[in-house]
mmCIF file of the C-alpha atoms, coordinates in Angstrom:
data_MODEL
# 
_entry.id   MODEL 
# 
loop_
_atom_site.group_PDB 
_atom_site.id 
_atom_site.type_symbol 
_atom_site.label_atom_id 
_atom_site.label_alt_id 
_atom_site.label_comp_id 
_atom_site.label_asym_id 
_atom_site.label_entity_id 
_atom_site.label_seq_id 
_atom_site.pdbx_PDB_ins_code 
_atom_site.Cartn_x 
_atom_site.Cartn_y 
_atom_site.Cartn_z 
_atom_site.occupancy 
_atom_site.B_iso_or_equiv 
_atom_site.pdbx_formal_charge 
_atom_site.auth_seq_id 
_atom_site.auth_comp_id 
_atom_site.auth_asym_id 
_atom_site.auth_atom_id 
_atom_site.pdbx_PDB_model_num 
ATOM 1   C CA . UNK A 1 1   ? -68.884  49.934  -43.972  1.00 0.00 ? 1   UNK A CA 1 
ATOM 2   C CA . UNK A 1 2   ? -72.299  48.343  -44.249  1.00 0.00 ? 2   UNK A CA 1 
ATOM 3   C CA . UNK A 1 3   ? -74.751  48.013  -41.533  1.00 0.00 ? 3   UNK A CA 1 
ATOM 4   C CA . UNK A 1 4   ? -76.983  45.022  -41.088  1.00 0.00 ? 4   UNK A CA 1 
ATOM 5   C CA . UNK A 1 5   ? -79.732  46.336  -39.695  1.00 0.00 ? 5   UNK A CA 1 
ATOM 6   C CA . UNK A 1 6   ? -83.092  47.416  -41.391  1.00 0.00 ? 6   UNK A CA 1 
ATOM 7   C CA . UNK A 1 7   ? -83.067  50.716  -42.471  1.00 0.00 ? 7   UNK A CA 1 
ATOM 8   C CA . UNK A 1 8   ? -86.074  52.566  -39.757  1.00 0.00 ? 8   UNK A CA 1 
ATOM 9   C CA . UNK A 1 9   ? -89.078  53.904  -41.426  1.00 0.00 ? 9   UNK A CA 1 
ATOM 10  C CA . UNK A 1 10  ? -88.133  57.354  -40.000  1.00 0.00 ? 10  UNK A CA 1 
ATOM 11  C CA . UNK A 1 11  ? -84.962  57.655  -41.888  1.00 0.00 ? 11  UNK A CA 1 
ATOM 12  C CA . UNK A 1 12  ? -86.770  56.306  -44.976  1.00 0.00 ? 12  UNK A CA 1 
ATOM 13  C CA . UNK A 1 13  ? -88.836  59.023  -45.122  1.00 0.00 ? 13  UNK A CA 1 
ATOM 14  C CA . UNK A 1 14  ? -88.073  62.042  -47.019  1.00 0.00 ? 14  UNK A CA 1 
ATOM 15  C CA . UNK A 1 15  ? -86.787  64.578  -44.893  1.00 0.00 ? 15  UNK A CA 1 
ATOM 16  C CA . UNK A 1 16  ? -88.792  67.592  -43.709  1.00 0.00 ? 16  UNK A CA 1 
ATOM 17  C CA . UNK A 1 17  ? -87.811  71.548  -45.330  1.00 0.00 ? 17  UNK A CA 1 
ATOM 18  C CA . UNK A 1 18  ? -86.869  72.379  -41.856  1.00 0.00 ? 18  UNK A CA 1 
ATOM 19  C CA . UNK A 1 19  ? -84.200  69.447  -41.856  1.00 0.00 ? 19  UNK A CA 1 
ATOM 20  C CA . UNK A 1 20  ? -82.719  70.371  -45.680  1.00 0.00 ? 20  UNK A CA 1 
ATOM 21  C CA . UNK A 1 21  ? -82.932  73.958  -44.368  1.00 0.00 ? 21  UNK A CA 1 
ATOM 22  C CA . UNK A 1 22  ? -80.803  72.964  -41.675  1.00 0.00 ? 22  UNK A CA 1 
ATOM 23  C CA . UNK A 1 23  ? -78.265  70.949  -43.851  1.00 0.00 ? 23  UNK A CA 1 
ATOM 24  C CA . UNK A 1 24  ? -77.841  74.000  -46.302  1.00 0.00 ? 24  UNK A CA 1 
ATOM 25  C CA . UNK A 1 25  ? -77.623  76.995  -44.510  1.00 0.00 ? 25  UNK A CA 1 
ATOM 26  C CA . UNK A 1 26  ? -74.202  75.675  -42.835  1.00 0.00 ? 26  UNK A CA 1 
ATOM 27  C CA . UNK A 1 27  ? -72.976  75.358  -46.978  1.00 0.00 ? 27  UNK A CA 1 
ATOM 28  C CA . UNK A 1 28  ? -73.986  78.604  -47.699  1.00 0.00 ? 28  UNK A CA 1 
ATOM 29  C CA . UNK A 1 29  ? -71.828  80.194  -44.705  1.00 0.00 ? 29  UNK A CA 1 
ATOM 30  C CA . UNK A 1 30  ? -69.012  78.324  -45.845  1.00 0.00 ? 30  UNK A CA 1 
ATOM 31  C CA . UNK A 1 31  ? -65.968  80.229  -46.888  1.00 0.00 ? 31  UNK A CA 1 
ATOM 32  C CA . UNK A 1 32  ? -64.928  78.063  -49.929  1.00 0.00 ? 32  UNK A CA 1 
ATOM 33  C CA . UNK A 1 33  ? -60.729  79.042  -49.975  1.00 0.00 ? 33  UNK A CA 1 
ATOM 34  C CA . UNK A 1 34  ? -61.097  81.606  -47.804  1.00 0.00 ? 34  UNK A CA 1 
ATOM 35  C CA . UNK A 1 35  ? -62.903  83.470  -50.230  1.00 0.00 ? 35  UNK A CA 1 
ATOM 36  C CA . UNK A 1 36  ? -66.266  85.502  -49.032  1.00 0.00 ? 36  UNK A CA 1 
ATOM 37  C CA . UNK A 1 37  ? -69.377  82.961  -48.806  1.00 0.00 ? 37  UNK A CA 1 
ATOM 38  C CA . UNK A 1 38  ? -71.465  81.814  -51.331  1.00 0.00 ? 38  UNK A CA 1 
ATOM 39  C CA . UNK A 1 39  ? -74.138  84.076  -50.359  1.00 0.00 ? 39  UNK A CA 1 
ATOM 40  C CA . UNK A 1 40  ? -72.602  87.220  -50.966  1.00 0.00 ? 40  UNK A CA 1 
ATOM 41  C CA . UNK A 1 41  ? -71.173  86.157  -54.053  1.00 0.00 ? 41  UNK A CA 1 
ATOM 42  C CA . UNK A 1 42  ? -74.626  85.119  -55.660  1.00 0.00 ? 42  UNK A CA 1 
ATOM 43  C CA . UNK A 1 43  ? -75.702  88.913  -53.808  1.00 0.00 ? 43  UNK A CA 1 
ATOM 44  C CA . UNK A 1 44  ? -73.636  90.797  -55.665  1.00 0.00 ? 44  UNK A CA 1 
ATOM 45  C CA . UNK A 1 45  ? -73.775  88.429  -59.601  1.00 0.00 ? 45  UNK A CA 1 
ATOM 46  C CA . UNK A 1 46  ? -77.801  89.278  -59.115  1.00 0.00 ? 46  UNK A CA 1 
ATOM 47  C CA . UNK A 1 47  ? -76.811  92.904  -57.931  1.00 0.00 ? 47  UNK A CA 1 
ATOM 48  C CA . UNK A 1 48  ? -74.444  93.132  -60.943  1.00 0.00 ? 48  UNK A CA 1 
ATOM 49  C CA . UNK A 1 49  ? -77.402  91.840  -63.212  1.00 0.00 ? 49  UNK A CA 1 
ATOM 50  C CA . UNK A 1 50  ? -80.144  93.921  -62.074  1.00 0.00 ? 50  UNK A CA 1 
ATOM 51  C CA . UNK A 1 51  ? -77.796  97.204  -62.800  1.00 0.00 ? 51  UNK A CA 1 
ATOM 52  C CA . UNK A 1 52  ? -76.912  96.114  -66.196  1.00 0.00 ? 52  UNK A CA 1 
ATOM 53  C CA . UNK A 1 53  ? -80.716  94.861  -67.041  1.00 0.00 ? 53  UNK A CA 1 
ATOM 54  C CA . UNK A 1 54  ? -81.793  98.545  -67.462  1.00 0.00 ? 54  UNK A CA 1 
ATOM 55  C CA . UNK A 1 55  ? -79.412  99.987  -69.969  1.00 0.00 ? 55  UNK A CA 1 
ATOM 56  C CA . UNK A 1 56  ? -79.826  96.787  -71.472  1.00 0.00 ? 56  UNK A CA 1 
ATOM 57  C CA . UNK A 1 57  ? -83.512  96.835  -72.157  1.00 0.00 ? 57  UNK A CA 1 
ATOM 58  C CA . UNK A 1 58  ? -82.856  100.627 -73.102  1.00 0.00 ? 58  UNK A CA 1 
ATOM 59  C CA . UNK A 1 59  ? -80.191  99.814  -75.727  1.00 0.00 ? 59  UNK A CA 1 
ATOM 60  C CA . UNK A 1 60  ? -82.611  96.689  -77.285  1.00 0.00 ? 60  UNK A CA 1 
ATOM 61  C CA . UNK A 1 61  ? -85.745  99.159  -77.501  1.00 0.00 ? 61  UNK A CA 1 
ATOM 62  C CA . UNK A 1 62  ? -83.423  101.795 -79.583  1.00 0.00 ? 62  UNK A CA 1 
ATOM 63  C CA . UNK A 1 63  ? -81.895  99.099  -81.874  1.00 0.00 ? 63  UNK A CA 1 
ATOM 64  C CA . UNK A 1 64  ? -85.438  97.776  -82.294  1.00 0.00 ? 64  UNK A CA 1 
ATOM 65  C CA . UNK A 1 65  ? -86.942  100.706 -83.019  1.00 0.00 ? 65  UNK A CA 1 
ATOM 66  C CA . UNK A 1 66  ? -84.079  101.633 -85.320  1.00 0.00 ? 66  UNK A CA 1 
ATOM 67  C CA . UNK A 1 67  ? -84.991  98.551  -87.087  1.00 0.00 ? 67  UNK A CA 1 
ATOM 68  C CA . UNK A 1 68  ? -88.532  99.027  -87.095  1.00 0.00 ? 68  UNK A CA 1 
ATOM 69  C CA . UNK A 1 69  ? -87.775  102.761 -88.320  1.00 0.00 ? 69  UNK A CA 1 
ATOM 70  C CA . UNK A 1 70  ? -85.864  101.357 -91.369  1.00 0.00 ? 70  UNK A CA 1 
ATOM 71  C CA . UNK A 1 71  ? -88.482  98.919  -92.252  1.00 0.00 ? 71  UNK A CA 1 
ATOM 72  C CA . UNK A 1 72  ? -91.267  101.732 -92.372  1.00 0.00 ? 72  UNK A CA 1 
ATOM 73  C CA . UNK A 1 73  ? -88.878  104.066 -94.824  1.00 0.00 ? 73  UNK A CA 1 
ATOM 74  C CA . UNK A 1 74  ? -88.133  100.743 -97.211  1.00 0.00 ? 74  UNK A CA 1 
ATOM 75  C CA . UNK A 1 75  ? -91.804  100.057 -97.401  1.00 0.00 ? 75  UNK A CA 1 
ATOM 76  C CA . UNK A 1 76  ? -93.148  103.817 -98.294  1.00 0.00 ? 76  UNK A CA 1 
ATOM 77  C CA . UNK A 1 77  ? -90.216  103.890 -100.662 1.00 0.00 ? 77  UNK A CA 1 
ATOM 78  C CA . UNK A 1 78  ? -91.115  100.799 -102.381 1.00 0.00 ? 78  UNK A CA 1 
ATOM 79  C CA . UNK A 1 79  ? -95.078  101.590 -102.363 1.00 0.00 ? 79  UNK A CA 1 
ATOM 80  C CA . UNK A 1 80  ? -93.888  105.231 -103.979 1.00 0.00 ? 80  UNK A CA 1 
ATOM 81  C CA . UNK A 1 81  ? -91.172  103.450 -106.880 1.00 0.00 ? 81  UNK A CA 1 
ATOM 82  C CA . UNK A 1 82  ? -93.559  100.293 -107.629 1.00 0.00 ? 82  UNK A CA 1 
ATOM 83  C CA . UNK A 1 83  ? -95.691  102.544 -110.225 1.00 0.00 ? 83  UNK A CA 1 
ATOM 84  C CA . UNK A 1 84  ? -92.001  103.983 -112.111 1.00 0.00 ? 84  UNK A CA 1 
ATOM 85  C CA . UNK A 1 85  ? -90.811  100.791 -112.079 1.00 0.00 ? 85  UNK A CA 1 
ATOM 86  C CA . UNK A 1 86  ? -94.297  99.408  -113.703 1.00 0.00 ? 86  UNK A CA 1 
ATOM 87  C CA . UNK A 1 87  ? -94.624  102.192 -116.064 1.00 0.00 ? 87  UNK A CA 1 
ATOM 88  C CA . UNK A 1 88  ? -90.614  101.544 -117.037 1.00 0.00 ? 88  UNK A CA 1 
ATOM 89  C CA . UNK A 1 89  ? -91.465  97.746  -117.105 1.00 0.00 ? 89  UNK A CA 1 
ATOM 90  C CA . UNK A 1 90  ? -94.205  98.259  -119.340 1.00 0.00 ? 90  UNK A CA 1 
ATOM 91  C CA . UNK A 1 91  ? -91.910  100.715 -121.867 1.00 0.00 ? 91  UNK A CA 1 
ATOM 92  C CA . UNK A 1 92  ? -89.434  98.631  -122.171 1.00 0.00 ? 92  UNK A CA 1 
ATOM 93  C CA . UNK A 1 93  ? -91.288  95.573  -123.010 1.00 0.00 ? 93  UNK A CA 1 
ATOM 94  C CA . UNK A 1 94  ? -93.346  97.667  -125.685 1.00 0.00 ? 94  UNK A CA 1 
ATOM 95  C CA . UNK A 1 95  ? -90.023  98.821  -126.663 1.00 0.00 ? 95  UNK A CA 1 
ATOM 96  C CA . UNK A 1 96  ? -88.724  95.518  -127.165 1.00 0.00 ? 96  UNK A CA 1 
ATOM 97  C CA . UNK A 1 97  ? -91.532  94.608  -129.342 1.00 0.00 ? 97  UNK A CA 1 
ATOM 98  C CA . UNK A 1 98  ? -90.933  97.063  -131.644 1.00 0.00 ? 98  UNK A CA 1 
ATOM 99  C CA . UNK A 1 99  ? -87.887  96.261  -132.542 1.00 0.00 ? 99  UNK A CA 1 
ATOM 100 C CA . UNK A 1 100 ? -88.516  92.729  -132.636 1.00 0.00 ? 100 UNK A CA 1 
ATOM 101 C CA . UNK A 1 101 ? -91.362  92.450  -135.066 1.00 0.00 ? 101 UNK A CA 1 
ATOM 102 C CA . UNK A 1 102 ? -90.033  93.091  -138.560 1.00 0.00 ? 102 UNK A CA 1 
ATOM 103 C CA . UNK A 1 103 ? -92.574  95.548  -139.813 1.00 0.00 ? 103 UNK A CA 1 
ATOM 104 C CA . UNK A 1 104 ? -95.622  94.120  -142.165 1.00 0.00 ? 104 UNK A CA 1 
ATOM 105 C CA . UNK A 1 105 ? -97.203  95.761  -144.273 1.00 0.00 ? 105 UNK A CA 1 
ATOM 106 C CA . UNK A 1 106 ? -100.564 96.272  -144.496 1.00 0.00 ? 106 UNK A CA 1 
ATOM 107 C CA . UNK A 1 107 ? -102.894 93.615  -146.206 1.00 0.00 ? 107 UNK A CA 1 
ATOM 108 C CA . UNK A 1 108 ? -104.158 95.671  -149.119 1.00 0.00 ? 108 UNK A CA 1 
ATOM 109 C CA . UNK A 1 109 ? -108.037 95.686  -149.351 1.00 0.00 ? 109 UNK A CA 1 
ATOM 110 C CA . UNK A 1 110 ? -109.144 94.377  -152.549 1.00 0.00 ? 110 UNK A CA 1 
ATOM 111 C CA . UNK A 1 111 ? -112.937 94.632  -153.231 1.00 0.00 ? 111 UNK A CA 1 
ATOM 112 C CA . UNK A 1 112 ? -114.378 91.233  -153.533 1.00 0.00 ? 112 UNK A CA 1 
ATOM 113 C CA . UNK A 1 113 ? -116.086 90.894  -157.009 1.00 0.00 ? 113 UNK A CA 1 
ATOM 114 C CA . UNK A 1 114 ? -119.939 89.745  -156.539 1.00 0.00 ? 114 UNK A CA 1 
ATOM 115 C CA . UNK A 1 115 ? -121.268 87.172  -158.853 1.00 0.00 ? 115 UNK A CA 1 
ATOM 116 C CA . UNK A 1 116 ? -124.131 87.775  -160.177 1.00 0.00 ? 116 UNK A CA 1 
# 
């Protein structure tokens, strides 16, 4: 249906929190299927949550500080092997070069005649 009259400038106007309070509170009360109301079922999903929040948090803080645990022992153990595996490095590679380079002998010193 369509009305041909102006809309009023009182019904134009946004309504008031008292008015949408009275429009929702009747939705909230409703029994949707004849189920409980809306209220109680948002009650107990934020009871629900707030019971499971603290083991929660508790069972984060332990796996982060089971991480942060693990870190700490695989950074002293590399700061403790980083001079073996230096040291190692640094054998090897002088190792390496020793059997790489065919041996030379030594330049024999021959006196250098002076002219005279």
């Amino acid at each position: 249906m369509t009305s041909t009259t102006p809309p009023s400038s009182a019904a134009a106007a946004s309504p008031t929190f008292g008015e949408l309070l009275e429009d929702t509170l009747p939705v909230i009360d409703t029994v949707y299927v004849a189920g409980p109301p809306v209220l109680l079922l948002w009650a107990g999903t934020v009871l629900l949550a707030l019971m499971l929040a603290g083991p929660f948090a508790l069972m984060a803080m332990v796996v982060v500080a089971l991480a942060a645990a693990t870190a700490l022992v695989a950074l002293a153990g590399a700061i403790v092997a980083s001079p073996f595996l230096i040291v190692r490095h640094l054998r090897a590679r002088r190792q390496r070069r020793a059997v790489s380079a065919p041996a030379r002998p030594l330049a024999s010193v021959q006196p250098q005649h002076v002219v005279a």
